[in-house]
NUGUMAR-526403 format. One record per residue (C-alpha): x, y, z; residue number from 0. Coordinates in steps of 0.5 Angstrom, whole numbers. Layout:
N
+-------+-------+-------+-----+
:    px :    py :    pz : pos :
+-------+-------+-------+-----+
:     X :     Y :     Z : NUM :
...
+-------+-------+-------+-----+
END
This chain:
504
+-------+-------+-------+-----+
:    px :    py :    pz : pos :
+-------+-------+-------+-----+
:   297 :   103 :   194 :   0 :
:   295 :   101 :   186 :   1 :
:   288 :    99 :   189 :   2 :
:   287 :   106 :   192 :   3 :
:   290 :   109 :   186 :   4 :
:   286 :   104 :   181 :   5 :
:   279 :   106 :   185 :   6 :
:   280 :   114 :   185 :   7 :
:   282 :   115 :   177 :   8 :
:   275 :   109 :   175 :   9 :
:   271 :   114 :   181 :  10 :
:   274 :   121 :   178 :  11 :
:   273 :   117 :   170 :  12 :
:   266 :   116 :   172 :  13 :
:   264 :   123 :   176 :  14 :
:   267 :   127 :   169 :  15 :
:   262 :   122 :   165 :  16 :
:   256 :   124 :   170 :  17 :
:   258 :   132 :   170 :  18 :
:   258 :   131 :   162 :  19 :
:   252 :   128 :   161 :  20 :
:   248 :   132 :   167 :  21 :
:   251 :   138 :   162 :  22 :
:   250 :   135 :   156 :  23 :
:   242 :   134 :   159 :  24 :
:   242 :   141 :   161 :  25 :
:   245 :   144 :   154 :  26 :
:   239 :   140 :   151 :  27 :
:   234 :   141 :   156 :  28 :
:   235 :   147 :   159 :  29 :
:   233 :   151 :   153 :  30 :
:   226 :   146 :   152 :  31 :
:   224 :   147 :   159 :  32 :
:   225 :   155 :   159 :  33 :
:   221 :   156 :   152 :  34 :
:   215 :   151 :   155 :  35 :
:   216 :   156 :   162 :  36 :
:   215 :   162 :   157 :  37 :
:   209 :   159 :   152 :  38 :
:   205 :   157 :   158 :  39 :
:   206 :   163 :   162 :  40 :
:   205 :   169 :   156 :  41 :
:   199 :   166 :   152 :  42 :
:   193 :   171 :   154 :  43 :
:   189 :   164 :   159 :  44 :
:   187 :   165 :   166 :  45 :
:   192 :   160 :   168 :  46 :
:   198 :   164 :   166 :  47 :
:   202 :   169 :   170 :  48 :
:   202 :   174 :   166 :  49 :
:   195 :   174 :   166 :  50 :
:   193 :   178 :   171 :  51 :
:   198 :   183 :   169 :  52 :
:   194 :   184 :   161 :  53 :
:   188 :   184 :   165 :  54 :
:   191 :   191 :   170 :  55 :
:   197 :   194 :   168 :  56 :
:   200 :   193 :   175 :  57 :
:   206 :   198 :   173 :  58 :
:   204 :   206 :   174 :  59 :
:   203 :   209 :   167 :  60 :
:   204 :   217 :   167 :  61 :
:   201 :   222 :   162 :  62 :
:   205 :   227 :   162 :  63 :
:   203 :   234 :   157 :  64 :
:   206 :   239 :   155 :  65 :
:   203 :   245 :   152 :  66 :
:   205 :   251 :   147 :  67 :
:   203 :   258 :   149 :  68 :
:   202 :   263 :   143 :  69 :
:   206 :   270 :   146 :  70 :
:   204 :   274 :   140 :  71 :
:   197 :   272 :   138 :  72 :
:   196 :   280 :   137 :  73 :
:   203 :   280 :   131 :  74 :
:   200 :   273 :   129 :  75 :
:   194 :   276 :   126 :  76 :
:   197 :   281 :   122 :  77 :
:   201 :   276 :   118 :  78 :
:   208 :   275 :   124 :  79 :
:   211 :   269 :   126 :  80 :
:   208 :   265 :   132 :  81 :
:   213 :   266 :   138 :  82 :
:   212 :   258 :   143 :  83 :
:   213 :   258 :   150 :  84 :
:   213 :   251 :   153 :  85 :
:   208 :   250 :   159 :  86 :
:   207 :   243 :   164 :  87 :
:   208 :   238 :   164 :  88 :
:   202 :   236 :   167 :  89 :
:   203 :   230 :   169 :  90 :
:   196 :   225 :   171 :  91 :
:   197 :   218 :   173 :  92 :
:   194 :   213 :   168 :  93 :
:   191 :   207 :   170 :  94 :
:   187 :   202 :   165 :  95 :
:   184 :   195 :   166 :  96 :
:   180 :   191 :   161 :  97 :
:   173 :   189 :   162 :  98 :
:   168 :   184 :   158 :  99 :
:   173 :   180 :   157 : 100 :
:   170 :   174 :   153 : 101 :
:   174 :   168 :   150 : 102 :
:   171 :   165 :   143 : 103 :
:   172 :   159 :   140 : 104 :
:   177 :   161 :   135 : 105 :
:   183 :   161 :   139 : 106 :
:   180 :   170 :   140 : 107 :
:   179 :   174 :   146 : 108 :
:   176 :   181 :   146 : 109 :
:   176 :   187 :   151 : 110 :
:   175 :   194 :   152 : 111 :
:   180 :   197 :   155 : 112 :
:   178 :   204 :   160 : 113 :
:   183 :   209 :   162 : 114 :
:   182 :   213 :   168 : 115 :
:   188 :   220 :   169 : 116 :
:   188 :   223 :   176 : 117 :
:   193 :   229 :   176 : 118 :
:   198 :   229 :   180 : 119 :
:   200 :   236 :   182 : 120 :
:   207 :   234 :   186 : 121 :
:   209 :   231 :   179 : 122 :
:   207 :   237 :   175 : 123 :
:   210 :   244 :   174 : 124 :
:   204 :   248 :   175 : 125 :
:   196 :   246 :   176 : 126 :
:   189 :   245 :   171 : 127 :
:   187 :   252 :   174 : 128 :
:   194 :   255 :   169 : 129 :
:   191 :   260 :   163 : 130 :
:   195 :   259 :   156 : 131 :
:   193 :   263 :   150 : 132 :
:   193 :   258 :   145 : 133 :
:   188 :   258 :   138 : 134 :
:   181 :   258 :   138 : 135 :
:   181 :   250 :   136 : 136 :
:   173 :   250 :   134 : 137 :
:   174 :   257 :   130 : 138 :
:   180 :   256 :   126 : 139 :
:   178 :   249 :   125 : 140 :
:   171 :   251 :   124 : 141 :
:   174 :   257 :   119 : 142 :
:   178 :   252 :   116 : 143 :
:   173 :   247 :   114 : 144 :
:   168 :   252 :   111 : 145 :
:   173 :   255 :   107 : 146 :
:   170 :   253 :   100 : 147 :
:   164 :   254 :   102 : 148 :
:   159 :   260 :    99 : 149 :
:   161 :   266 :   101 : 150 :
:   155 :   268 :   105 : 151 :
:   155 :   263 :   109 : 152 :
:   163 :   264 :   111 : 153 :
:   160 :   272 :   112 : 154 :
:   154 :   269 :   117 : 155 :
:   159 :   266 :   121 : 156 :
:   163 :   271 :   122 : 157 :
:   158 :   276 :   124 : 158 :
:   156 :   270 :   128 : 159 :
:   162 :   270 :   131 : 160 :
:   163 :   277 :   132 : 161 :
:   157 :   276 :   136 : 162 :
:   159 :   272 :   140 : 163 :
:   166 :   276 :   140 : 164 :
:   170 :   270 :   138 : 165 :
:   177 :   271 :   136 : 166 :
:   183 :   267 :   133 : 167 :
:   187 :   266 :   140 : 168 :
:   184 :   265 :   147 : 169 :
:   186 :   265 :   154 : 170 :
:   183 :   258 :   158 : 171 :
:   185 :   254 :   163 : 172 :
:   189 :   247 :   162 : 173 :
:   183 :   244 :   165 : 174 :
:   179 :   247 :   159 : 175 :
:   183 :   245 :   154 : 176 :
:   183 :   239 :   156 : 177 :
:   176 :   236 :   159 : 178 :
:   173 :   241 :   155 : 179 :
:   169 :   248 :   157 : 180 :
:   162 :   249 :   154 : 181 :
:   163 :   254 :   147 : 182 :
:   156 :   257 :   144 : 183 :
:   160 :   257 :   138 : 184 :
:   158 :   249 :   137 : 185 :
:   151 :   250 :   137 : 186 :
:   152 :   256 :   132 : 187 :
:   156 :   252 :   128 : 188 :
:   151 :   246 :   128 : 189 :
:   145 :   251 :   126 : 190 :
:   150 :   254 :   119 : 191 :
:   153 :   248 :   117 : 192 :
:   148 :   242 :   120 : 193 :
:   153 :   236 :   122 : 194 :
:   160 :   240 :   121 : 195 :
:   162 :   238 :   128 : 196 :
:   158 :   233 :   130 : 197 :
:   157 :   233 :   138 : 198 :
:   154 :   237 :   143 : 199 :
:   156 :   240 :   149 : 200 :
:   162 :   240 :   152 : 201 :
:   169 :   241 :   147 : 202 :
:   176 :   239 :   150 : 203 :
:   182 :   236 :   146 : 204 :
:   182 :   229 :   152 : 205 :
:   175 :   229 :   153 : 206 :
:   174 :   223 :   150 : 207 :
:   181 :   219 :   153 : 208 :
:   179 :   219 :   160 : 209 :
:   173 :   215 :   163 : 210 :
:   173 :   212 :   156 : 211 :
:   176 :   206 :   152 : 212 :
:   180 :   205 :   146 : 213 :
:   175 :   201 :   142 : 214 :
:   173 :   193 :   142 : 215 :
:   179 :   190 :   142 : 216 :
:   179 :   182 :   139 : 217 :
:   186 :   178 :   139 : 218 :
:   190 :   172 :   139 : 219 :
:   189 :   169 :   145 : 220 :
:   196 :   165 :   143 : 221 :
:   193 :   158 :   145 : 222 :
:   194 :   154 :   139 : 223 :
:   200 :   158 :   136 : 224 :
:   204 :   162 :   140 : 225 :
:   207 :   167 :   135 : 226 :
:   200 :   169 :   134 : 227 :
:   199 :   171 :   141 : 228 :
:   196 :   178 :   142 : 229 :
:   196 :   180 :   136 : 230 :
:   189 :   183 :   133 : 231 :
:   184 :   180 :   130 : 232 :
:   179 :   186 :   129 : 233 :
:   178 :   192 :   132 : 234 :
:   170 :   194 :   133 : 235 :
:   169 :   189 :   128 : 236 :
:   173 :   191 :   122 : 237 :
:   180 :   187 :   120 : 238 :
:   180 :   194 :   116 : 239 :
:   179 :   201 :   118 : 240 :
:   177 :   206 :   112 : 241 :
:   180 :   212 :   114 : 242 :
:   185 :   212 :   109 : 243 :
:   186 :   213 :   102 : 244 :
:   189 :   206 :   100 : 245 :
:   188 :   199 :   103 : 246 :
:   196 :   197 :   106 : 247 :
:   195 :   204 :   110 : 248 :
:   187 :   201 :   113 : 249 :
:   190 :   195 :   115 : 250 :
:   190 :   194 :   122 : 251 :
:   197 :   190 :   124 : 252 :
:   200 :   188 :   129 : 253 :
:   198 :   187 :   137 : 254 :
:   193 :   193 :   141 : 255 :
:   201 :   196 :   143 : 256 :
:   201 :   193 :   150 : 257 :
:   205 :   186 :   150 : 258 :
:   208 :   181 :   143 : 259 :
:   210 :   175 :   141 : 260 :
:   214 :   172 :   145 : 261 :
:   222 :   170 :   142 : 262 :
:   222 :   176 :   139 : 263 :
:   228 :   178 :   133 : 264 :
:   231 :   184 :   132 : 265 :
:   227 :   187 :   126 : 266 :
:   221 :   191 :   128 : 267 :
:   214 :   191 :   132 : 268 :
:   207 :   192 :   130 : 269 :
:   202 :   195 :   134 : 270 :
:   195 :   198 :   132 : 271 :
:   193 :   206 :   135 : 272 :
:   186 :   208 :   136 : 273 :
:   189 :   214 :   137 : 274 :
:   193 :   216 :   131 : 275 :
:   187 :   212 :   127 : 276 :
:   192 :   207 :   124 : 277 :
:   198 :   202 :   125 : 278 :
:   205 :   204 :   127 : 279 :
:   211 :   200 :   126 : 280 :
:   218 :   201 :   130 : 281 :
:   224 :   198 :   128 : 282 :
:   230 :   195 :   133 : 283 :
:   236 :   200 :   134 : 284 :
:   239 :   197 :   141 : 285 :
:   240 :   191 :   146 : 286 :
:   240 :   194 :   152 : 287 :
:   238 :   192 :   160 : 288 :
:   233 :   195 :   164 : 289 :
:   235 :   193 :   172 : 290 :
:   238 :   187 :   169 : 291 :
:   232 :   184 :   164 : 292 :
:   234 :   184 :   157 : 293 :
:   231 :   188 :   152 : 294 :
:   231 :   191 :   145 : 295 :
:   230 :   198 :   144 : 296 :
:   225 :   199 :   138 : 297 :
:   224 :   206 :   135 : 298 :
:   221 :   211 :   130 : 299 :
:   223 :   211 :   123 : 300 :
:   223 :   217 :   120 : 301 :
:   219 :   214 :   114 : 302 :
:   214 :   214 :   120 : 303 :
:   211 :   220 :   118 : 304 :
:   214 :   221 :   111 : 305 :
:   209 :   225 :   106 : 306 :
:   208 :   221 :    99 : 307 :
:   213 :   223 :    96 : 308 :
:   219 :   222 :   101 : 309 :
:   216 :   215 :   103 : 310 :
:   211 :   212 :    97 : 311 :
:   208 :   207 :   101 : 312 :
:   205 :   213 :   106 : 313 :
:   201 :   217 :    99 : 314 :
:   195 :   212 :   103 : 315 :
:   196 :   218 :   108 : 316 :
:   195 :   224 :   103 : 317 :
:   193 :   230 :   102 : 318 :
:   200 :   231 :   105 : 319 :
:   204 :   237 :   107 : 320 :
:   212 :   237 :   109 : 321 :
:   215 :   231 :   111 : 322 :
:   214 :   229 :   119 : 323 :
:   206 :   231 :   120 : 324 :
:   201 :   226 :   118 : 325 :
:   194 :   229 :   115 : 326 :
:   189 :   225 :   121 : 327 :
:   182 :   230 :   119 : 328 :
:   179 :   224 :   116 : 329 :
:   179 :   221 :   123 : 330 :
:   179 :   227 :   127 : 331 :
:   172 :   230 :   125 : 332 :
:   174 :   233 :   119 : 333 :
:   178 :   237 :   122 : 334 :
:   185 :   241 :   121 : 335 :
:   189 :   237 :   124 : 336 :
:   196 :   234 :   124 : 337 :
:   200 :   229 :   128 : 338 :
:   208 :   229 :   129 : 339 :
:   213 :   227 :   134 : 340 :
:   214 :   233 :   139 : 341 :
:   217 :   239 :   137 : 342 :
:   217 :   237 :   130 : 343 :
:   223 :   232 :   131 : 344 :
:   224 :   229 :   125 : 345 :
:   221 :   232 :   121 : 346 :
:   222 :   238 :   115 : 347 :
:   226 :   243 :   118 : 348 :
:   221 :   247 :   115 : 349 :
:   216 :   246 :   120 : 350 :
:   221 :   248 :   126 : 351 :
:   223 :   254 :   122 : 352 :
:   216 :   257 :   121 : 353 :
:   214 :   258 :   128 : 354 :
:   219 :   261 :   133 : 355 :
:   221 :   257 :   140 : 356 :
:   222 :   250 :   137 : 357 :
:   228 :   245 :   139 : 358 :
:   227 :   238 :   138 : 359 :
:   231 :   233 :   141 : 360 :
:   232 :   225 :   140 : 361 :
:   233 :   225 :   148 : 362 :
:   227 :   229 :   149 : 363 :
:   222 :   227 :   144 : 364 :
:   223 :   220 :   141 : 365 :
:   219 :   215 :   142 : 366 :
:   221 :   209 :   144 : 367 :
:   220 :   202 :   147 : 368 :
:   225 :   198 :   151 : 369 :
:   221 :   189 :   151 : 370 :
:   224 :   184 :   153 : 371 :
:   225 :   179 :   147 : 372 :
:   224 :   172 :   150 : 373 :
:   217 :   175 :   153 : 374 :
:   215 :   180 :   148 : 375 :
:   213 :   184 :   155 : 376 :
:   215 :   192 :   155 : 377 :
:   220 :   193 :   160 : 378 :
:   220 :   201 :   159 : 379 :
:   216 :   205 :   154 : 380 :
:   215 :   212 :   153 : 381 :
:   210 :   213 :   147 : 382 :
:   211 :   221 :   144 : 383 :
:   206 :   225 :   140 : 384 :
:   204 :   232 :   138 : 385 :
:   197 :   236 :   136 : 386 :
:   198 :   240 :   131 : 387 :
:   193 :   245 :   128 : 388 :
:   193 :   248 :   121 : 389 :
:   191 :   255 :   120 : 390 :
:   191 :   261 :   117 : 391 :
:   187 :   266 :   113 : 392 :
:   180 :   264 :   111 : 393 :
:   177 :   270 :   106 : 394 :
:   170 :   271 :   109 : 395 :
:   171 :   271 :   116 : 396 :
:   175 :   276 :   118 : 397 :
:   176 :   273 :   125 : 398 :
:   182 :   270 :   122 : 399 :
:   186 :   276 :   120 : 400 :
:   191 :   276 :   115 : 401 :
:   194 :   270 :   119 : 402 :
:   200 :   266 :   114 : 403 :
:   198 :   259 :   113 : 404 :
:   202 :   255 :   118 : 405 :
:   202 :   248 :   122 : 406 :
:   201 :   251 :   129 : 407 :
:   203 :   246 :   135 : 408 :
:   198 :   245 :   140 : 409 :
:   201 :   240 :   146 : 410 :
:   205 :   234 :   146 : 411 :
:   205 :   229 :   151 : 412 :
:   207 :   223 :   153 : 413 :
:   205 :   216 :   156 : 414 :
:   210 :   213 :   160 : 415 :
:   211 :   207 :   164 : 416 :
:   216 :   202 :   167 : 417 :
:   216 :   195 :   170 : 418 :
:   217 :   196 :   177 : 419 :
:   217 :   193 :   185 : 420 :
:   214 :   186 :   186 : 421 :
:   213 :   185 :   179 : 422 :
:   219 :   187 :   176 : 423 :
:   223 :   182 :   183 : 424 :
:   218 :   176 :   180 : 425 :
:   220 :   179 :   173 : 426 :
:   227 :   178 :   175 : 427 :
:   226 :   171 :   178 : 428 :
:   222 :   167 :   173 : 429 :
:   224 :   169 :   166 : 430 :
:   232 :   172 :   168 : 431 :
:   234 :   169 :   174 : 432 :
:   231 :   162 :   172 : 433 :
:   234 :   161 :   165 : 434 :
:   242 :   164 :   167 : 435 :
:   242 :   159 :   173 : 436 :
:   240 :   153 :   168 : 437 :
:   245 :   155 :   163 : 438 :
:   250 :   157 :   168 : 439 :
:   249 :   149 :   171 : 440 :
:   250 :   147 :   164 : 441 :
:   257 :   151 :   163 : 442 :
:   259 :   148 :   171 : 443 :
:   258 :   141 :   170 : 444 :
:   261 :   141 :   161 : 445 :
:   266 :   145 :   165 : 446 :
:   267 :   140 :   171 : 447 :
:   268 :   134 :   167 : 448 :
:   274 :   135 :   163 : 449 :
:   279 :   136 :   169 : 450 :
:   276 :   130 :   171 : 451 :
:   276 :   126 :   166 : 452 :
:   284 :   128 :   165 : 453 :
:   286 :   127 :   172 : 454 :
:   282 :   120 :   171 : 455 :
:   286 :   118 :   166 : 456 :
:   293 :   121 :   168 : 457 :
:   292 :   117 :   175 : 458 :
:   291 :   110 :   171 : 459 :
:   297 :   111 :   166 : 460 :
:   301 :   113 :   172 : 461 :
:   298 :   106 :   176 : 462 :
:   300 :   102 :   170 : 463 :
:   307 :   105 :   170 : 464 :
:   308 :   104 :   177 : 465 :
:   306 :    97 :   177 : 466 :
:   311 :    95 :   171 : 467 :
:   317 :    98 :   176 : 468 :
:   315 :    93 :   181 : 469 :
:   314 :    86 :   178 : 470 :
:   320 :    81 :   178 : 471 :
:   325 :    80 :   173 : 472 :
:   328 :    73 :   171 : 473 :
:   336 :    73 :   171 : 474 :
:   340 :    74 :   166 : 475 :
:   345 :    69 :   163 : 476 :
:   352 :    70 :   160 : 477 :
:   356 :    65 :   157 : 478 :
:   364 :    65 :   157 : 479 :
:   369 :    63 :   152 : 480 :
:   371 :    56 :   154 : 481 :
:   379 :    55 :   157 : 482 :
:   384 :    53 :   154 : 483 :
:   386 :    47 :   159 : 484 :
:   388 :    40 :   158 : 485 :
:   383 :    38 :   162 : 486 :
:   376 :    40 :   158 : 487 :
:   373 :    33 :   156 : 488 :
:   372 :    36 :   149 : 489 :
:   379 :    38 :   147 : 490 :
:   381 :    32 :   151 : 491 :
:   377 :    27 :   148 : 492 :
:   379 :    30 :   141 : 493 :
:   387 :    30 :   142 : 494 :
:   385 :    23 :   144 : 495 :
:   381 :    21 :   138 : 496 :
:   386 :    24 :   133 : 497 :
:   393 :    20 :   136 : 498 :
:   388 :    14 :   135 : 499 :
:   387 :    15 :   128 : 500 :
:   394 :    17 :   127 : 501 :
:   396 :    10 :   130 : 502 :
:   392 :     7 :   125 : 503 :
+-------+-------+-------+-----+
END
C-alpha cells in the first residue's frame, strides 16, 4: 500500500501544480487575449466585426415626435398665457447607412451618413394628416428678426402679411409641419428683406433631416491608436465651427455620437451633434446591465444648458435667456430659436411657469446612453431635444398682437435605439460570454489546485507516518544487579586474593 500511497499524493502534487500554472496562465493571458480580440475588432477596418455594424446600423432606430397644440391662441394674442397640449408620438423608423466611405493615409476615414424616416402608423397615436394649431413659425420668426428694423419696412410687411391673411397661430398638418408646406410669405419675405430666410420653396422644421446627411464626417480610423478610434478629425473641413462666440465653445470633441473608444472610465463621453450646432458631453451616473451586457449610463448634466452666469464655460453660447435653453439662431437661419430638454427638464422654472401644461420628468424626458465600456459600443440610447420658439410683441406689425415675450415649445422628439436579435446574441457571445468564461476557468483551475496540492501533501505525510510504525526495532537489553553468591568467580577470586595476602 505505501507504493500506491506514494504514486497518488506525487500524482495529485503534480495535477494542483498543472491547475496553478494553467490558472496562473490564464489570470495573465486571459485579459491580454481578450483586449487584442476587442482592439481588432472595434477599430473602423473592413476586417473587424463591428465594421459592418459602423457601416448599416443594423439595430431599428425610432424617431418619435411630440407636438405641443396652443389651446388658446385667440387668448395668447391678447397678452394671456399659452395653454399646451401634448400631441403624438409620431413614430418613424430611422434607418442610416454611411456612404463615400474613404480611407486616408493619416490613419482617417471620412463618411456621410443618410438618414431616411418611414412612419410607422401602428407605433404612433395618431397620423400625419393630424391639424395642430401651433405658431406661425416663418412669421413670428420673421417678426422677430425685423424687430430693429426701420418702421416701414416692418409696416410692409405687416400689410404684406394682411394680404396674404396671415396670422400669428396656424392650424396645419403634422406632415406639414414636419416636411414642410409651401408658404408665399417666403417669396414675400425674400423681396422686403433680400436674404432674411435664405432658401426657397417648401419650409418644414424636418425637411432637411430625411433623405439628408448630417455633414461629412472625418474620424479616427483606431488603426495605430485605439484610444483614437472614432474620434473626429473634422466635420466639413473644419476642426472648428464658427457658430459661437468663443473657441472652447466652436470646438468639435469627441466622437460622431455613434461608437467610442473602447476601455472606457466611468467619467464622461464627447460627441459632436450637427443638429444642435456644437459638442455635447454626458457624464457617468450608473453601471447597469442591459439583457446581460454590461454597461455605464451617461447623462446630461444640468450645466448642459446653463446660461453664462450660471456655468461661466457656456457664455461662448450668449446671448442667453434663463438657465436649460441654449440660443441656436446663429446656426438655425438666424432665427429665434432655443433648444432644451423636453418640457424644459432641468431648466429654470421660470420656463415651465410661463406656459400652462408642462410636467417635466427624469424618466420621460432625460437623455441617456447606456455603452458597453469595454467596447465603447452603445447598448440602449434615447437622445431627447425640444424646439422652441421665442416670440412676442413686435411694434410695427400688428399680426403679433399684444403677445407677452415668451419662449414658446414647439416639439420634442426622441431617437432611440436598442442592440437587439442576432446582433446582440453575437454581441453576447464574443465580448461577455467569452471573457467570463476564460475568467471563470482562471478561478476553476487557481481553485482546484489548492485541494489538490493539500491532499498531495497530507497523503505523504501520512505514508511517512505509516512507514515508521512498520519497520523492525533491535532489543532492548537490561542489566541485573550481580548475586551475592560464593560462586561468583569475581567475589571468589577476591576472598581468595585476600587470605593470601593475609598469609603472608
Amino acid at each position: 500500500m505505501a507504493p500506491t500511497r506514494r504514486r497518488l499524493s506525487v500524482g495529485l502534487g503534480l495535477a494542483g501544480a498543472a491547475c496553478a500554472l494553467v490558472g496562473g496562465c490564464l489570470l495573465i493571458v486571459g485579459p491580454l487575449i481578450i483586449r487584442e480580440q476587442v482592439i481588432k475588432n472595434v477599430r473602423i477596418d473592413p476586417s473587424s466585426i463591428s465594421f459592418n455594424m459602423w457601416k448599416v446600423v443594423p439595430v431599428p432606430f425610432y424617431l418619435s415626435v411630440h407636438f405641443f397644440e396652443v389651446l388658446n391662441p385667440k387668448q395668447v394674442l391678447q397678452g394671456a398665457k399659452p395653454v399646451l397640449t401634448q400631441r403624438g408620438p409620431y413614430v418613424y423608423r430611422e434607418y442610416r447607412y454611411k456612404t463615400n466611405i474613404t480611407f486616408h493615409d493619416n490613419d482617417t476615414v471620412s463618411f456621410l451618413e443618410y438618414r431616411n424616416l418611414f412612419f410607422q402608423p401602428d407605433m404612433s397615436n395618431g397620423t400625419e394628416e393630424d391639424y395642430v394649431v401651433v405658431p406661425n413659425i416663418l412669421m413670428m420668426g420673421a417678426a422677430v428678426m425685423m424687430e430693429k428694423l426701420p418702421n416701414f419696412v416692418k409696416l410692409l410687411l405687416s400689410g404684406a402679411l394682411a394680404g396674404m391673411k396671415q396670422e400669428a397661430f396656424m392650424n396645419r398638418t403634422v406632415g406639414e409641419i414636419m416636411w414642410g408646406y409651401e408658404d408665399p410669405l417666403i417669396d414675400t419675405i425674400n423681396t422686403l428683406v433680400p436674404g432674411l430666410i435664405p432658401f426657397e420653396g417648401k419650409f418644414g422644421l424636418f425637411i432637411e433631416f430625411n433623405n439628408s446627411n448630417s455633414g461629412l464626417f472625418t474620424v479616427n480610423t483606431g488603426m495605430k491608436n485605439i484610444s483614437q478610434v472614432h474620434m473626429v478629425d473634422s466635420w466639413n473641413g473644419l476642426k472648428k465651427v464658427n457658430y459661437w462666440r468663443s473657441s472652447e465653445c466652436n470646438m468639435i470633441n469627441g466622437t460622431s455620437g455613434e461608437m467610442w473608444p473602447p476601455f472606457m472610465p466611468p467619467t464622461s463621453l464627447e460627441f459632436y451633434s450637427p443638429d444642435a450646432c456644437r459638442s455635447l458631453t454626458l457624464v457617468y451616473e450608473q453601471s447597469g446591465k442591459f439583457k446581460g451586457v454590461p454597461t455605464y449610463r451617461f447623462v446630461a448634466p444640468k450645466t448642459l444648458f446653463a446660461n453664462g452666469t450660471d456655468y461661466p464655460p457656456n457664455e461662448g453660447f450668449c446671448p442667453c435667456m434663463q438657465s436649460g435653453i441654449q440660443n441656436v439662431s446663429t446656426c438655425r437661419l438666424n432665427a429665434p430659436m432655443f433648444i432644451s430638454h423636453p418640457h424644459f427638464y432641468n431648466a429654470d422654472p421660470s420656463l415651465v411657469n410661463a406656459v400652462v401644461g408642462l410636467n417635466p420628468s427624469k424618466d420621460q424626458h432625460a437623455l441617456f446612453l447606456d455603452v458597453h465600456p469595454m467596447t465603447g459600443i452603445p447598448m440602449n440610447c434615447s437622445i431627447k431635444l425640444q424646439l422652441n420658439l421665442y416670440i412676442k410683441q413686435v411694434s410695427g406689425i400688428m399680426q403679433t398682437g399684444k403677445i407677452k415675450p415668451v419662449v414658446l415649445p414647439l416639439l420634442w422628439f426622441a431617437e432611440s435605439g436598442s442592440i437587439d436579435g442576432s446582433v446582440l446574441n453575437q454581441f453576447y457571445t464574443n465580448l461577455v460570454l467569452f471573457p467570463s468564461l476564460l475568467e471563470y476557468l482562471q478561478y476553476i483551475f487557481l481553485g482546484l489546485s489548492v485541494p489538490l496540492i493539500i491532499s498531495a501533501a497530507v497523503l505523504m505525510v501520512t505514508n511517512k507516518g505509516t512507514a515508521a510504525e512498520k519497520s523492525p526495532r533491535p532489543p532492548t537489553r537490561q542489566s541485573k544487579p550481580p548475586p551475592s553468591s560464593e560462586t561468583t568467580p569475581l567475589l571468589h577470586d577476591a576472598d581468595t586474593l585476600s587470605q593470601d595476602d593475609a598469609e603472608s
